[in-house]
Steps between C-alpha positions, in 0.01 A plus 500: 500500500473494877750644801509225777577610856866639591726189551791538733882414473769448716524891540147534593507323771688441875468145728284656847700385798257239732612406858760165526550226712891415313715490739792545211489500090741219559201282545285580214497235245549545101472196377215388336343176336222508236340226346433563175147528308675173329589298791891568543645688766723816536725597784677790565528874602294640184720722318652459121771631315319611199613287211712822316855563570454401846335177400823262506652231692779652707191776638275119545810374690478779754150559541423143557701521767259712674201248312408813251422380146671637187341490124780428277503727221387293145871623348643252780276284369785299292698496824287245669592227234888549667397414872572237673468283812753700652316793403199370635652536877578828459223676292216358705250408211213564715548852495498543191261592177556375150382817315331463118299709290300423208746377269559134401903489474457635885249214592720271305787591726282417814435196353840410489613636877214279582676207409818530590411594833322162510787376416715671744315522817478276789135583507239280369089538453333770729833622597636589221182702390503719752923510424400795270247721395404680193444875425312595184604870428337747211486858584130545427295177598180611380439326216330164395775368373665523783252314752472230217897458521455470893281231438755361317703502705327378791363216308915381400641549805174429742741438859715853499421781692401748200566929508346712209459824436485802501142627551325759725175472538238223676336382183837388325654333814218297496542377168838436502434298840210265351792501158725308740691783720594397868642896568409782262738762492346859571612827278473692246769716458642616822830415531781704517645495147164392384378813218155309441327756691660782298448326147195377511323661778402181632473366849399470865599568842676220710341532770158477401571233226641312795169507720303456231654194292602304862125484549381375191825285493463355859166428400604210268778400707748643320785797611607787314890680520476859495735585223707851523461869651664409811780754570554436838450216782182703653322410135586137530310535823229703352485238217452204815185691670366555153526117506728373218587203584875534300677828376715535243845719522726665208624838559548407911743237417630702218868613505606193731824295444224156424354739198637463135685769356820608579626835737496795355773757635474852448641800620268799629545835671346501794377855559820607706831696437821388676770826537756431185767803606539752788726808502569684856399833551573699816312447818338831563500487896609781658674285790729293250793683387527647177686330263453157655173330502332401210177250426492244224152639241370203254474699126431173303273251549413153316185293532551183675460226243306141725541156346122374494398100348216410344307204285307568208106386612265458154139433449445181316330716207764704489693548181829394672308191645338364136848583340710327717246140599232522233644596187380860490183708549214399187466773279134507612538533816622798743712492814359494827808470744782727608849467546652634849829512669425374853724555780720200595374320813781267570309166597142401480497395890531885577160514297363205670508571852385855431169359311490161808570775775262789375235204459525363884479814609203647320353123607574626869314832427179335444513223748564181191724221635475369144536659171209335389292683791573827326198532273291429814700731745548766280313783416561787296489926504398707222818773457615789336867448533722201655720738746684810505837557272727785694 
């Protein structure tokens, strides 16, 4: 047993300020292409709708609109056999990931999307490889199975652009990259209804895993997508400087209008009284008259009851999640995800420009006209605390 040196998270740490030359965040530029340690290319501003209840295409629909990626969620999965060339148009396949795990019905079913969308698409040969891309998902990545089913994988479908995960630490990204992986995702336990952590005591901090697996990963021309703990748009920054090349978002698009589950409505007091009944009593002023002036006194009072929405937002380990897409939780297995009432956020484009307009302007802080300048331009501060709470 060892103890390595303290790793930092997105708590830990603050993005130092550096002299700019942007005239305006209007000019800094989000999009990004990769090429791929495989050959194809990937275009886009380099966030993902984590493939759980926000994984779906009406959230795909409206993030591609701003050329973010979604990860469908693999209980969608027997939704892609319904789209068509109509659909095509609207969902823009190129934004998307077909998300699998280990099991052969769900490889099956990607087997089958794979040709009817040959059969659907206007696309032919190069294009249509790069028409969609594949996300192999297991919650702990770290066995030798796994990397053997990445080779797989790879060696079946040789042309798509090829997500696994999720792993945390240098030596594993690299074997899942030589497996077959174009991105490995980064993570091991951080999200928000994510109990991993708490169950097994198992994990590492973001952004640390982030600096550490980019560099092994950008070594073999490969890219990694930091996967969870980002509460707020300053960690999707944090995440950029740390250099992840994607990130992956849950709880930030949770709640939205695009996310499945329906609105909850419930009724809560909110702390205050409103004045039920008065009775007059006389004025006491010794200018009124007697007799004739009186003042309205509040003797009952009754809290003030708000009408507050929200949408139910579940770890995919959850019991609710295994009960309701998988059959159940295994009887040898425990959960590892909660189950949370988020607030209802109305539509993901409120989200969106939050997370697009916090980015530009932390890119304006350091002096990056590009989001991929940020892991050069940015530097980081060890902290105590984030800022003050009054």
């Amino acid at each position: 047993m060892h103890i390595e040196d303290q790793k930092l998270d997105f708590t830990d740490v603050l993005i130092k300020p550096k002299r700019s030359t942007l005239a305006s965040r209007r000019n800094v530029v989000l999009e990004r292409t990769f090429k791929t340690r495989h050959g194809r290319e990937i275009t886009g501003v380099p966030i993902i709708a984590a493939n759980m209840s926000t994984g779906n295409f009406r959230m795909a629909t409206a993030l591609a609109k701003h050329n973010m990626f979604t990860a469908i969620a693999k209980h969608h999965n027997e939704d892609w056999l319904n789209i068509s060339k109509e659909d095509l148009k609207n969902i823009y396949l190129k934004y998307c990931f077909y998300t699998i795990g280990m099991c052969s019905d769900e490889e099956q079913k990607l087997h089958e999307f794979n040709n009817h969308l040959s059969r659907i698409s206007p696309l032919k040969g190069p294009q249509l490889e790069d028409s969609l891309m594949i996300c192999v998902d297991i919650a702990n990545g770290y066995s030798q199975k796994f990397a053997d089913y990445i080779r797989t994988i790879r060696s079946r479908y040789e042309n798509r652009i090829i997500m696994v995960g999720n792993v945390c630490t240098p030596e594993m990204t690299q074997e899942l990259i030589l497996a077959g992986a174009d991105i490995v995702k980064i993570g091991i336990g951080p999200g928000s209804v994510c109990t991993t952590r708490k169950m097994t005591g198992v994990g590492y901090p973001q952004i640390s895993a982030a600096i550490e697996n980019a560099d092994v990963a950008h070594g073999l021309n490969a890219l990694v997508c930091l996967d969870g703990g980002m509460r707020v748009p300053g960690d999707i920054a944090k995440a950029f400087c740390a250099n992840a090349d994607f990130v992956m978002l849950g709880g930030m698009f949770a709640g939205t209008d695009e996310c499945d589950g329906d609105i909850i409505t419930q009724y809560e007091h909110d702390g205050t009284y409103k004045v039920s009944k008065f009775t007059k009593e006389p004025f006491n002023d010794e200018k009124s008259i007697p007799g004739n002036s009186f003042v309205a006194v509040p003797t009952e009072f009754e809290p003030n009851i708000v009408e507050k929405k929200y949408k139910k937002w579940y770890g995919m380990s959850s019991d609710l999640s295994q009960a309701e897409h998988f059959g159940g939780i295994k009887d040898y297995r425990a959960s590892e995800g909660l189950i949370e009432e988020v607030p209802y956020k109305g539509k993901v484009e409120i989200q969106v420009r939050n997370i697009l307009g916090g980015l530009r302007s932390a890119c304006t802080y350091i002096g990056a006209a590009e989001l991929k300048n940020m892991g050069k331009c940015g530097s980081f501060i060890r902290v105590s605390r984030q800022h003050d709470r009054f």
